[in-house]
FILO-266002 format. One record per residue: residue in one letter; x, y, z of N, C-alpha, C in turn. Coordinates in Angstrom, 3 decimals. Layout:
> r|n_east|n_north|n_up|ca_east|ca_north|ca_up|c_east|c_north|c_up
> a|X|Y|Z|X|Y|Z|X|Y|Z .
...
This chain:
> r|n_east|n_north|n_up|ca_east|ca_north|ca_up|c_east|c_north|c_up
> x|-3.360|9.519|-23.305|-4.255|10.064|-22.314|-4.308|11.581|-22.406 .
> x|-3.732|12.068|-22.320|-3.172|13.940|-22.971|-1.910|13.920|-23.069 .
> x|-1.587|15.468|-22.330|-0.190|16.228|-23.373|1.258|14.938|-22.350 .
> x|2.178|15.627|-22.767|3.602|15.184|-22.170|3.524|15.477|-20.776 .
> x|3.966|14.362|-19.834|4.044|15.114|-18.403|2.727|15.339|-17.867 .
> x|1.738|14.834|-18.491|0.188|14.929|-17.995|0.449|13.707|-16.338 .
> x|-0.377|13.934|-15.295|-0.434|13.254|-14.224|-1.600|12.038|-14.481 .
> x|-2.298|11.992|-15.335|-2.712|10.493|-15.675|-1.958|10.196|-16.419 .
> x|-1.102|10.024|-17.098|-0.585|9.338|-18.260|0.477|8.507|-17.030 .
> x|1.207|9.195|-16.170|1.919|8.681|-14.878|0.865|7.356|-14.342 .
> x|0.049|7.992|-13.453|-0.965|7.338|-12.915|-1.549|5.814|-14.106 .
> x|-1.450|5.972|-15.012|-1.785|4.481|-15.779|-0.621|3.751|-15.956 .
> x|0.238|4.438|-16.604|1.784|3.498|-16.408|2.215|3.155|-14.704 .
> x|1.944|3.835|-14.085|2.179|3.004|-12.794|1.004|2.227|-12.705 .
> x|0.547|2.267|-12.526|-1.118|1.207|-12.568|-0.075|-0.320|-13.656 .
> x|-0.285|-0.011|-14.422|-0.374|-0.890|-15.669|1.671|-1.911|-14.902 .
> x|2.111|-0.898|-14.718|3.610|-1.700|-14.365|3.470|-2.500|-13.176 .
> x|2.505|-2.085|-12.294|1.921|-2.910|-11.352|1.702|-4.478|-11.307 .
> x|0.329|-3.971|-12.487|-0.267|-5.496|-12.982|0.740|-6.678|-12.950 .
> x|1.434|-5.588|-14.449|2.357|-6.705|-15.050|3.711|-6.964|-14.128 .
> x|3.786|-6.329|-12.807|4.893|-7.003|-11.914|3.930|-8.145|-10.852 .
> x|2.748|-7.689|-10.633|2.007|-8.649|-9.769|1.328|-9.133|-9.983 .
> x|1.293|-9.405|-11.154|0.192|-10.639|-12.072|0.861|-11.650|-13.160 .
> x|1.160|-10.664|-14.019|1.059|-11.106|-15.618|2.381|-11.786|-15.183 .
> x|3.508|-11.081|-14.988|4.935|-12.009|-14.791|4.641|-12.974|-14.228 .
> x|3.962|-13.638|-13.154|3.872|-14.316|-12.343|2.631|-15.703|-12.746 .
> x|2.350|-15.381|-13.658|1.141|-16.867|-13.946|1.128|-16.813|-15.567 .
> x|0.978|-17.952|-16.140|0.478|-17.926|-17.284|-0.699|-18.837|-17.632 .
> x|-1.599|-18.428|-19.020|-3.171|-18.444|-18.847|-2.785|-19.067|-20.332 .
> x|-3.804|-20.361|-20.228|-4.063|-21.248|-21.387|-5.012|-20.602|-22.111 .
> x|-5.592|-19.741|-22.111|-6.769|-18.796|-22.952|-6.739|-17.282|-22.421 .
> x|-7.006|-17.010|-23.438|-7.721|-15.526|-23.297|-8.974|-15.360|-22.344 .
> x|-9.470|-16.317|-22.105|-11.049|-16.072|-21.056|-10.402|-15.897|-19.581 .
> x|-9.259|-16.721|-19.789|-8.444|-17.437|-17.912|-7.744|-15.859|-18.278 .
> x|-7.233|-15.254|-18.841|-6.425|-14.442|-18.422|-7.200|-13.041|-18.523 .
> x|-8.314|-12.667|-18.629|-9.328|-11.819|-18.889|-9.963|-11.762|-17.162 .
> x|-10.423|-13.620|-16.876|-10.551|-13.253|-15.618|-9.852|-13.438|-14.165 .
> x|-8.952|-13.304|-15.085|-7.609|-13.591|-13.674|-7.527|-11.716|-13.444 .
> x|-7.244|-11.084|-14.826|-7.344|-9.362|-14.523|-8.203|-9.093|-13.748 .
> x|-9.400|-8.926|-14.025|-10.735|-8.931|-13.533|-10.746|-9.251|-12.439 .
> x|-10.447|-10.084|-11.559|-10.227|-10.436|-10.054|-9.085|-9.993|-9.782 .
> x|-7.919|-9.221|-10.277|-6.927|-8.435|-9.619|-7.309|-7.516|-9.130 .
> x|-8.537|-6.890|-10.429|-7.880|-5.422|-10.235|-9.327|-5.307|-9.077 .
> x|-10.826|-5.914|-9.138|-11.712|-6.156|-8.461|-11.795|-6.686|-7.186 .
> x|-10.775|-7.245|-6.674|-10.759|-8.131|-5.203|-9.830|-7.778|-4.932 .
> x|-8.475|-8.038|-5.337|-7.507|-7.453|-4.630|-6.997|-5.872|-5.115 .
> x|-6.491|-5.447|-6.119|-6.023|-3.879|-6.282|-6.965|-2.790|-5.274 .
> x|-8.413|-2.970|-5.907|-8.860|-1.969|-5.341|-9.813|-2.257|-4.193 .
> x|-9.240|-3.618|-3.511|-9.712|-3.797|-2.058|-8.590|-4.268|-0.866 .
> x|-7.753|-4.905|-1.249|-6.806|-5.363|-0.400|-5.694|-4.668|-0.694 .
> x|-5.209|-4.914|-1.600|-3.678|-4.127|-1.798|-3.366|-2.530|-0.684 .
> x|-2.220|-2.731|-0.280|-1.850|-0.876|0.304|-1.331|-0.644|-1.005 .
> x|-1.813|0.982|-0.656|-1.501|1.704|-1.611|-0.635|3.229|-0.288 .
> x|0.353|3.666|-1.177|1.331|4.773|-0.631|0.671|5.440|-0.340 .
> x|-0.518|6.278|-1.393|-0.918|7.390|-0.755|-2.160|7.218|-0.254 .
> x|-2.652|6.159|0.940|-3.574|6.419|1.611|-2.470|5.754|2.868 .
> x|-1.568|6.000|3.291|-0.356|6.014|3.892|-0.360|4.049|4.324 .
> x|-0.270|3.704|3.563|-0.091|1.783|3.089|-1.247|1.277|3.939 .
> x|-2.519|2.166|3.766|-3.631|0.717|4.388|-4.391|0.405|2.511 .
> x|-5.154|-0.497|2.956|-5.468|-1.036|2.119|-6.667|0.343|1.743 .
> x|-7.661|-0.026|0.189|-8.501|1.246|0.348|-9.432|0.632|1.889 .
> x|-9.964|-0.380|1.335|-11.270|-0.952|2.601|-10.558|-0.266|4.288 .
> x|-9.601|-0.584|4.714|-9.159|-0.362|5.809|-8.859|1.191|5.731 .
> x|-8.588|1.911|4.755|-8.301|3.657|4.837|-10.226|4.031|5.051 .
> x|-11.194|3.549|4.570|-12.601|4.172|4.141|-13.309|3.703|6.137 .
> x|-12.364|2.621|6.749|-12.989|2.121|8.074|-12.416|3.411|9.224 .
> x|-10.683|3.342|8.659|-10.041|4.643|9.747|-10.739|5.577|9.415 .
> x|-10.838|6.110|8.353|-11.357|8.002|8.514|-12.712|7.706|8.237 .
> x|-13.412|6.921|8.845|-14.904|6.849|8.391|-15.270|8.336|9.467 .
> x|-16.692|8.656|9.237|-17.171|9.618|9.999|-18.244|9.505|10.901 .
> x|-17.994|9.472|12.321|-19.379|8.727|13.333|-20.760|9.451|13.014 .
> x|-21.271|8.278|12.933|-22.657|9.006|12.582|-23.097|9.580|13.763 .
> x|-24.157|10.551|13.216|-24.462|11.745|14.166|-25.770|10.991|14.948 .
> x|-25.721|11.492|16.359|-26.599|11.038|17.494|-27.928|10.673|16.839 .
């Protein structure tokens, strides 16, 4: 991703150690298609809709985008 100590190269290995603690360890896929869209609905339905995440202080994203939403104006 870039140099040594770059903050994405962090950010994908935690991503990626994720998966493979809350997915991949946990099921195994008779094909490549089943396990293509078993990812695909991790990272699409649950990672980046249900799951808490630390730094939006453990709500999910959907539930962090409802708290700090902004009232619409009169």
């Amino acid at each position: 991703m870039g140099t040594v100590g770059d903050c994405f190269d962090n950010a994908a290995e935690s991503f990626f150690a994720t998966l493979q603690t809350e997915l991949l360890d946990r099921h195994y896929w008779a094909t490549r298609r089943q396990l293509a869209t078993a990812v695909f609905d991790y990272i699409e339905t649950f990672y980046n809709r249900q799951r808490r995440h630390s730094a939006l202080d453990y709500h999910s994203p959907t539930d962090y985008e409802t708290i700090t939403a902004v009232a619409p104006a009169a």
